[in-house]
C-alpha positions in Angstrom: -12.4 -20.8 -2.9 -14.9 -21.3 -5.6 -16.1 -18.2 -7.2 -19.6 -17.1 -4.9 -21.7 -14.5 -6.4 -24.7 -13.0 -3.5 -27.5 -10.9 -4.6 -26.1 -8.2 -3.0 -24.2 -8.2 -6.2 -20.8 -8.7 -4.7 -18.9 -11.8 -6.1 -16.0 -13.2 -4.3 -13.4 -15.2 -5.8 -10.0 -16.5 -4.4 -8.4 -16.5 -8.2 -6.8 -13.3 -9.1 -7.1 -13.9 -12.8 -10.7 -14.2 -12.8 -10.9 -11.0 -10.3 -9.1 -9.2 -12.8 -10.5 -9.9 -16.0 -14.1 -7.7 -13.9 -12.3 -5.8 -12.1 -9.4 -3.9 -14.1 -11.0 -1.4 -16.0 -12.6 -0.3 -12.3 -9.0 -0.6 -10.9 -7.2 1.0 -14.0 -10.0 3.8 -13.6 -8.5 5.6 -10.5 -4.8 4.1 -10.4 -4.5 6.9 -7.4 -7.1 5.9 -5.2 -6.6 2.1 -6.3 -3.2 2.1 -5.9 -2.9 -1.0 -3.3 -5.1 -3.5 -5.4 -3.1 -3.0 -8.4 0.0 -3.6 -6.9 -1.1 -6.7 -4.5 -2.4 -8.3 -7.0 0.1 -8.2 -9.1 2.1 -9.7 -6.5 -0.5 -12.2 -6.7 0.2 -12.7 -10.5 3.7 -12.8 -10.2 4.0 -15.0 -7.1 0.8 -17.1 -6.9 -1.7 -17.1 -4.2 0.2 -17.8 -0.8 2.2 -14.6 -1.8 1.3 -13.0 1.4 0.7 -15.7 3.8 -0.4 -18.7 4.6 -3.7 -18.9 3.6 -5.3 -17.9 0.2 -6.6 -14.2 -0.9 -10.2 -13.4 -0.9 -10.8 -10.8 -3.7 -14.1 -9.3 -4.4 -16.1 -6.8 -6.7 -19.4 -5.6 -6.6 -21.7 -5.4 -9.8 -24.2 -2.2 -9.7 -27.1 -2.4 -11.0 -26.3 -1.0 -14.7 -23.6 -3.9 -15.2 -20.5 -2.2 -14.1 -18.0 -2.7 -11.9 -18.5 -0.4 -8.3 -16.4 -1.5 -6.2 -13.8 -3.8 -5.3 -12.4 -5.6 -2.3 -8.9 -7.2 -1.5 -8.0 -9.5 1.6 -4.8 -11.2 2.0 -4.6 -12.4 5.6 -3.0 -12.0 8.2 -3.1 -8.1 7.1 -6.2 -5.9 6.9 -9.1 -6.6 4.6 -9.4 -3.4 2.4 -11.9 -1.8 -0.1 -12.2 0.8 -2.2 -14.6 3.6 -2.2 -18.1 2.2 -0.9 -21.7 3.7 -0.6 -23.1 3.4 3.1 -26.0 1.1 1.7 -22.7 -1.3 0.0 -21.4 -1.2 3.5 -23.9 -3.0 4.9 -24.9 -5.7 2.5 -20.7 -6.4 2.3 -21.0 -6.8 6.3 -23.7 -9.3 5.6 -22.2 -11.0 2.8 -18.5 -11.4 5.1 -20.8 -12.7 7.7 -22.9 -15.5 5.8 -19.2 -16.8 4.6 -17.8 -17.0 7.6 -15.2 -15.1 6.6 -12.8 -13.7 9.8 -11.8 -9.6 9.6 -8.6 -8.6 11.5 -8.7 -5.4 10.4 -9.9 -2.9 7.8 -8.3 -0.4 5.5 -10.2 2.1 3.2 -10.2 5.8 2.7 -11.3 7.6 6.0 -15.1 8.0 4.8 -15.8 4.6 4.1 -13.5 3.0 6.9 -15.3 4.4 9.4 -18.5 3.5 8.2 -17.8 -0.1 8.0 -16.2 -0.4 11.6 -18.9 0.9 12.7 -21.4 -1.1 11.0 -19.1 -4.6 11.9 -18.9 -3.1 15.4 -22.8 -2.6 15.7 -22.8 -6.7 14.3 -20.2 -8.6 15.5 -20.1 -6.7 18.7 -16.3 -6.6 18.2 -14.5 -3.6 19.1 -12.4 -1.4 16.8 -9.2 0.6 17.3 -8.0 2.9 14.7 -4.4 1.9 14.5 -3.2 4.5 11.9 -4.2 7.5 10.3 -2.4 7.6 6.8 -2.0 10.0 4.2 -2.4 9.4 0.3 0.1 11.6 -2.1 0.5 12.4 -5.5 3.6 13.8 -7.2 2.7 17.1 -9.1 6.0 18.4 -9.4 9.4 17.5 -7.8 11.1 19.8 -6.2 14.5 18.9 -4.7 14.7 19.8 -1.4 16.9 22.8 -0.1 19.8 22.3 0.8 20.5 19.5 -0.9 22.8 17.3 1.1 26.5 16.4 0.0 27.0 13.1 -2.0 25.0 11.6 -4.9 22.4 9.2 -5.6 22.7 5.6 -7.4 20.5 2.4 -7.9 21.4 -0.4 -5.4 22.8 -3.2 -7.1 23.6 -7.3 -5.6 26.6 -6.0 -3.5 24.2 -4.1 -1.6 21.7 -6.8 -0.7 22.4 -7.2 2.6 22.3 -3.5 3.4 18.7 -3.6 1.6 17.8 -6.1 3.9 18.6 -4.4 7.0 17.0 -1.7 6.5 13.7 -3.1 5.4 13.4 -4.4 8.9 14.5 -1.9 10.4 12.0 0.3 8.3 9.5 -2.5 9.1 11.0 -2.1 13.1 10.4 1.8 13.3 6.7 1.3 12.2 5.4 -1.2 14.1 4.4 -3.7 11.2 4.2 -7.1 10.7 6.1 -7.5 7.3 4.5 -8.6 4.2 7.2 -10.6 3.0 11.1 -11.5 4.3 13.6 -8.9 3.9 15.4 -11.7 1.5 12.6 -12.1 -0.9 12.1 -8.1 -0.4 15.6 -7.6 -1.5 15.6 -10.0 -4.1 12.4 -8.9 -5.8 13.2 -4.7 -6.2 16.8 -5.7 -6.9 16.0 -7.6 -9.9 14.2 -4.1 -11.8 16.0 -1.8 -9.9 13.7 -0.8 -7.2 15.6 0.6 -4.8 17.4 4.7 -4.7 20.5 4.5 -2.4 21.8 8.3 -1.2 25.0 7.9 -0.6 27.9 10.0 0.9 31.0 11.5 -1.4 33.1 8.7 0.3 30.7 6.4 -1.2 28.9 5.5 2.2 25.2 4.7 2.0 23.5 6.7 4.4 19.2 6.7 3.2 17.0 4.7 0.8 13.9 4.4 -0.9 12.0 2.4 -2.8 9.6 2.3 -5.7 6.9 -0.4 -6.6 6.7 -1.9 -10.0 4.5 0.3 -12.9 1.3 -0.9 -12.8 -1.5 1.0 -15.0 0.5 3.8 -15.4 0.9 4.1 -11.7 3.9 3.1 -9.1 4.6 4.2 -5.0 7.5 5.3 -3.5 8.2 2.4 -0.6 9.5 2.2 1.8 12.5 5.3 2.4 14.1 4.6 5.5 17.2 6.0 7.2 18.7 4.5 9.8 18.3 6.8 13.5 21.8 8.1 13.8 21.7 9.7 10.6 18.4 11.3 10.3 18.0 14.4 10.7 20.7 15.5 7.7 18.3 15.5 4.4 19.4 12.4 3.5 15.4 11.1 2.7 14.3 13.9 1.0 17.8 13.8 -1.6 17.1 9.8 -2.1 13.0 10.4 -2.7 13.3 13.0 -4.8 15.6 11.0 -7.0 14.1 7.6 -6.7 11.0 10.4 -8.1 13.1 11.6 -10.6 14.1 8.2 -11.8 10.6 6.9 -11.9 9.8 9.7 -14.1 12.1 9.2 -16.6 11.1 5.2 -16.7 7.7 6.2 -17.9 6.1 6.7 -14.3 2.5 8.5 -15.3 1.8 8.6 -11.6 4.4 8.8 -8.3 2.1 8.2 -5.1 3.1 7.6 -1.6 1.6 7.1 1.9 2.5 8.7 4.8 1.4 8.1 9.0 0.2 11.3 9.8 1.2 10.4 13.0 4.8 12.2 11.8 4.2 15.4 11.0 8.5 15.2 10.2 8.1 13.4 6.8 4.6 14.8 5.8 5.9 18.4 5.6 9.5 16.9 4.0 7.1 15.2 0.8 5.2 18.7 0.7 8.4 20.6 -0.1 9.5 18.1 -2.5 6.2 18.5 -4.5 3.7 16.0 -3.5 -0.1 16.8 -2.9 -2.6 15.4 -0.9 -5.1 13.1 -3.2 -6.7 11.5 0.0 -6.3 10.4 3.5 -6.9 6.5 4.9 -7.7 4.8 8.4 -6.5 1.3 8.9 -8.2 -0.4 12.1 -7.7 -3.6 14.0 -10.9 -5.7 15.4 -10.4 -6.7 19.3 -12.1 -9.9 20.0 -16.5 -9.5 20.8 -17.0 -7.6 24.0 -20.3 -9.9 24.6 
């Protein structure tokens, strides 16, 4: 789309280049908190618009009154749009500005404060109902701890022999959590292979039994994504040995921050990445739109 500025002060923009270049110093401000634009649109860099889906991003940032950048807004359907922080008046006058262009919300993403605020603002105009589809947790490594006991075996980086492994157990990660993925297990594979994204735990006969992932650096920031272990082996420390050492690893690569986001539906894995030495920094709500009620 071309680039639409309202005097609401948000701009929109399908181009990720020209989001950027207003919208990095905000981003690079809180990497934390602003962890999932910085490393979608990245993507978006790297891969080009359709990186996602079908149909092109819409990003957005909103210009405050002194000049600066306040906030900023990242939609790449079919998934949830999402924001960052935003004041109740910004709330509204985004509503109204995703209403005049037309512009179709599946879902919505945010930290809990300002994700509740907008459903119920888009409830109260659309007259489309919300349901709060998952209650996630933001964390921030402030000092790993390996966990105790530490299982037998040893951890290594997956190389090309393991690709198909990798690529079972990305959907079967994607499987367990109920989401639609955002890319093939393939391209998945092929992407964290080639920088050495992925931690494999493996067994002293060499067996790989857990993994997890980390996202590429980006401004000074990456996430530990996905760690997955498949059922019949669970239960045996296997995820907490291969995050804490995918950690570890990210560390010594010049990591400044390690984040990672957890359902709080499992109580399981949000006490395991406690023990290990992550902190809460904040929690989310992701919620789907039904179709209007009248």
């Amino acid at each position: 789309m071309a680039p639409e500025r309202h005097a609401s002060g948000w701009h929109f923009t399908s181009d990720v280049e020209e989001f950027l270049a207003r919208s990095r110093d905000f981003l690079h401000s809180r990497p934390d908190l602003h962890t999932v634009h910085l490393t979608v649109t990245e993507q978006l860099r790297r891969k080009g618009p359709r990186a996602y889906g079908d149909q092109a991003p819409l990003l957005g940032h909103l210009v405050r009154a002194d000049g600066g950048v306040g906030a900023a807004l990242l939609h790449t359907p079919p998934f949830s749009l999402r924001t960052t922080r935003l004041t109740a008046a910004e709330t509204e006058t985004l509503v109204s500005d995703l209403l005049d262009l037309g512009h179709p919300v599946p879902g919505f993403s945010s930290e809990r404060a300002t994700a509740e605020a907008f459903v119920a603002v888009w409830e109260r105009r659309t007259g489309m109902p919300a349901r709060l589809s998952e209650r996630q947790r933001l964390y921030r490594l402030v000092e790993l701890t390996d966990p105790s006991p530490m299982p037998q075996g040893r951890a290594r980086v997956a190389g090309e022999a393991d690709r198909e492994l990798l690529i079972r157990w990305y959907d079967g990660f994607n499987a367990d959590a109920g989401v639609h993925a955002a890319q093939g297990g393939g391209d998945w594979a092929d992407f964290r292979l080639s920088y050495g994204g992925v931690t494999l735990w493996e067994t002293p006969d060499g067996t790989p039994v857990s993994m997890a992932g980390v996202t590429p650096t980006v401004a000074g920031q990456a996430r530990i994504a996905p760690v997955y272990t498949p059922p019949d082996l669970r239960g045996r420390g296997y995820a907490g040995a291969v995050t804490a050492e995918a950690g570890r690893a990210a560390l010594a690569g010049g990591v400044g921050e390690l984040l990672l986001f957890t359902d709080l539906a499992n109580p399981t894995s949000n006490a395991l990445y406690q023990r290990i030495g992550y902190r809460e920094v904040a929690d989310w709500a992701v919620y789907d739109f039904g179709e209007r009620t009248s």
